[in-house]
C-alpha angles and dihedrals in degrees: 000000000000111000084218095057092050090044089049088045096056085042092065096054096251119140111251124238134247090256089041086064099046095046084059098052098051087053081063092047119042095022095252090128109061108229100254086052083057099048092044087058100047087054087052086051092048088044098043099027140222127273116215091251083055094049104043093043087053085052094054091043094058096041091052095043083091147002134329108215123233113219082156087123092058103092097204124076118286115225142145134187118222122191118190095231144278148175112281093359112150113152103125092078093062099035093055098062095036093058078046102063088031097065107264130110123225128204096187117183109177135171140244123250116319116204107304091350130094128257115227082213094053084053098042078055096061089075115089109266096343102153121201094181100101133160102228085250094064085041090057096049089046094051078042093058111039105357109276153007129229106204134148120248121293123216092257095056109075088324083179096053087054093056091046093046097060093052098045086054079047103056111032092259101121100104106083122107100215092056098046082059095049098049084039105065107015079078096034087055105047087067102075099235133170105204128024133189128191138208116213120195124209124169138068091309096054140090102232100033100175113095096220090048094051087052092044083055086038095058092037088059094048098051089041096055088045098052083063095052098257120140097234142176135165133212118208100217125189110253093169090124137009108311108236118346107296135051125198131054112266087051098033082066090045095059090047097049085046080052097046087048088053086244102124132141132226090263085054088066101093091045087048094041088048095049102051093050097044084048088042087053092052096047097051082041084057094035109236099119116046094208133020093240082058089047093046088053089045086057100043088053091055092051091040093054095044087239090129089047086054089048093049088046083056095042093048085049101041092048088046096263137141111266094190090078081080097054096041113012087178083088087072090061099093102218110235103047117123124212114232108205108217102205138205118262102202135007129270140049132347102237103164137022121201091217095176086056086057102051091037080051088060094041081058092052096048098268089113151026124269078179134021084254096051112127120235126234099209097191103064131091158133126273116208109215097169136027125204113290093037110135106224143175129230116270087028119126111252094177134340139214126242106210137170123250081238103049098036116085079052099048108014099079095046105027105074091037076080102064105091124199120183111221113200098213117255117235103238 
C-alpha cells in the first residue's frame, strides 16, 4: 500500500481503513513512510479529522508496535500518573516517591520537552549523572529496589508513537486531541499498569487551552484507559500561570526536592496541592486508602516523615545519579547565572498571566527545543514572584529570569520582553 494513496485518502475527508491505519503505523515504525510523508499525513489528520474507530485503532497500533511490559512478579499495585504539560509543571518528581513509600509501584515513562512545556527527562537530567535510559531488566530491579523508576521511552515501548511524537513537536501539529489519545496511552498503557491517573491541563500554558476542549481530551483518555482494562481518572488542573514558583529544569527539581525536605515556600503551595491529590487519586484507585480524605492523610505522612525524600535518594543512586541533591539542593543551581527582574509596569492586580509567553521565553533562553536535536541548558528558567490575584505596585518584580552569562547579552534584553502579565488599574 502506497503511503500516497492513504495520505490522499485522508485528504479527501474519507475515513481510513483498518489496513490504511496499519499501514500507517508500520511506516512509523519500520521506516517504510519518509518523514515528510509522515508529517503530510498527520496535517491531513488535523485538517480532515479522526473518527473514534480511527483513533482508537491508531492507539492500538502504536501500543502494540512494541513491547507490554510484565511487572506480574511485583507483588504491590501497579499504578502512574501522566499530565499533558505545562509550564513549570513538575509533579512527577514528587508523585513518584510518594506512591513509593506508600505502597505503589510506579513504572513512569515520561518524555522529554513538548513545544513551549517541560520535559520530566530533561529535568531528571539536570541531576548530575542520573541516567533515564534504562533496558526493562534494569527498570524492574530499580522498581524492585525503591518503588519506581522514571525513564523515557525505550525502543521496545511504542517505538511508532516515538517516532510520531518528535515530528509532531517538530511541525506545530500537538494540538489534536486524537492524537494526544493515541501517544497517551499507547505508552501509559505498555507499562502494564493497574490504575492510572491523568492530568489535564487547561489555560494559556496548555495545549489544549479551552476548557471544554481540555474535558472533551479528558473524557477521551479515560474511556480509552478503561476499554483496555485500566483503572483510569483524570483531573482538569488550572495551568493558567506557572505552576509553583519556579520554571526550568534545573530549578523545577530544586523546588521538589525543597519540597521533599519540607523546606518550601509559599510559591511552592500549588506544586505541593497538585501533587498530594493526583497521588491521593491513585492511592483510593489502588485501594489502599478507602476516602480521599484517608488517601490525602496517607500522602502528607510520607512527605512529614521524610519516607518520600529516602525513596527519591535511592531512586537518584540506583538510576546513577548524584544522592547529595537531596542533602544540599543548592548543587542543582549552575554559578554564573544572572537574574533578569521583569517589572510592572503599572499598579494593581494581577489579573492574567500569558503562560505560553513564559515557556516559549525559556525555550528562548535554552530551557527548550526549537528541534528534536536542540541541545538543553539545564540551568535557565523562569521565577514566578507573584501569582493572579497579587496586588502589586508599579516597579515591583513581578518574575524574574534566570539566564546564563553566555547567553545573556543575546537573550537577556528580548526575552523577557515576552513574557506578557495583564494589571487591572488600581482607584486611587
Amino acid at each position: 500500500m502506497r503511503p500516497q494513496d492513504v495520505i490522499a485518502r485522508k485528504r479527501d475527508g474519507k475515513a481510513l481503513t483498518d489496513a490504511e491505519i496499519a499501514s500507517f503505523v508500520d511506516g512509523l515504525t519500520f521506516g517504510s513512510w519518509a518523514d515528510y510523508q509522515i508529517t503530510a499525513m498527520v496535517m491531513a489528520m488535523i485538517l480532515r479529522g479522526l473518527n473514534k474507530r480511527e483513533q482508537n485503532l491508531i492507539t492500538r497500533g502504536m501500543l502494540y508496535s512494541g513491547s507490554v511490559m510484565d511487572f506480574s512478579d511485583i507483588d504491590a499495585p501497579k499504578a502512574d500518573k501522566h499530565s499533558t504539560g505545562g509550564v513549570g509543571d513538575k509533579t512527577s518528581l514528587i508523585i513518584a516517591p510518594i506512591l513509593a513509600a506508600c505502597g505503589i509501584a510506579v513504572p513512569m515513562i515520561s518524555g522529554r520537552g513538548l513545544g513551549h512545556t517541560g520535559g520530566t527527562l530533561d529535568k531528571l537530567e539536570s541531576i548530575p549523572g542520573y541516567n533515564v535510559r534504562l533496558p526493562f531488566k534494569q527498570i524492574k530491579s530499580v522498581m524492585k529496589s525503591c518503588g519506581f523508576a522514571l525513564v523515557g521511552q525505550t525502543k521496545e515501548i511504542a517505538p511508532a508513537d516515538r517516532k510520531l511524537y518528535a515530528l509532531r513537536d517538530a511541525t506545530a501539529t500537538v494540538p489534536y486531541i486524537p492524537l494526544i489519545v493515541a501517544s497517551i496511552m499507547s505508552k501509559k498503557l505498555a507499562e502494564g499498569l493497574d490504575a492510572l491517573v491523568l492530568d489535564v491541563k487547561t489555560g494559556s500554558g496548555a495545549f489544549i487551552q479551552k476548557q471544554t476542549e481540555s474535558i472533551k481530551l479528558a473524557k477521551a483518555l479515560c474511556e480509552t484507559g478503561r476499554s483496555f482494562k485500566v483503572k483510569t481518572q483524570a483531573l482538569v488542573t488550572d495551568m493558567s500561570q506557572p505552576l509553583g514558583h519556579f520554571s526550568g529544569n534545573a530549578l523545577e527539581v530544586y523546588e521538589c526536592l525543597k519540597i521533599l525536605r519540607g523546606e518550601s515556600t509559599i510559591g511552592m503551595v500549588p506544586t505541593i496541592q497538585l501533587s498530594i491529590e493526583l497521588s491521593a487519586n491513585l492511592l483510593v484507585q489502588c485501594k489502599l486508602a478507602k476516602t480521599f480524605d484517608e488517601a490525602r492523610d496517607t500522602v502528607f505522612s510520607a512527605l512529614r516523615s521524610g519516607n518520600a525524600l529516602e525513596r527519591f535518594r535511592h531512586n537518584i543512586e540506583l538510576q546513577g545519579g548524584d544522592p547529595r541533591v537531596c542533602d544540599k539542593p543548592e548543587m542543582l543551581l549552575t554559578k554564573g547565572i544572572k537574574k533578569v527582574d521583569v517589572l510592572a509596569a503599572s499598579s494593581g492586580y494581577l489579573v492574567a498571566v500569558d503562560t505560553f509567553a513564559v515557556g516559549n521565553a525559556i525555550c528562548e533562553l535554552g530551557g527548550g527545543r526549537v528541534k528534536a536535536e536542540d541541545f538543553v541548558d539545564h540551568a535557565v528558567g523562569w521565577e514566578s514572584l507573584v501569582k493572579i490575584g497579587y496586588e502589586i505596585e508599579r516597579g515591583q518584580p513581578i518574575g524574574s529570569t534566570h539566564e546564563e552569562r553566555r547567553t545573556r547579552d543575546r537573550l537577556a534584553k528580548t526575552s523577557h520582553l515576552h513574557i506578557k502579565y495583564r494589571v487591572t488599574q488600581q482607584d486611587r
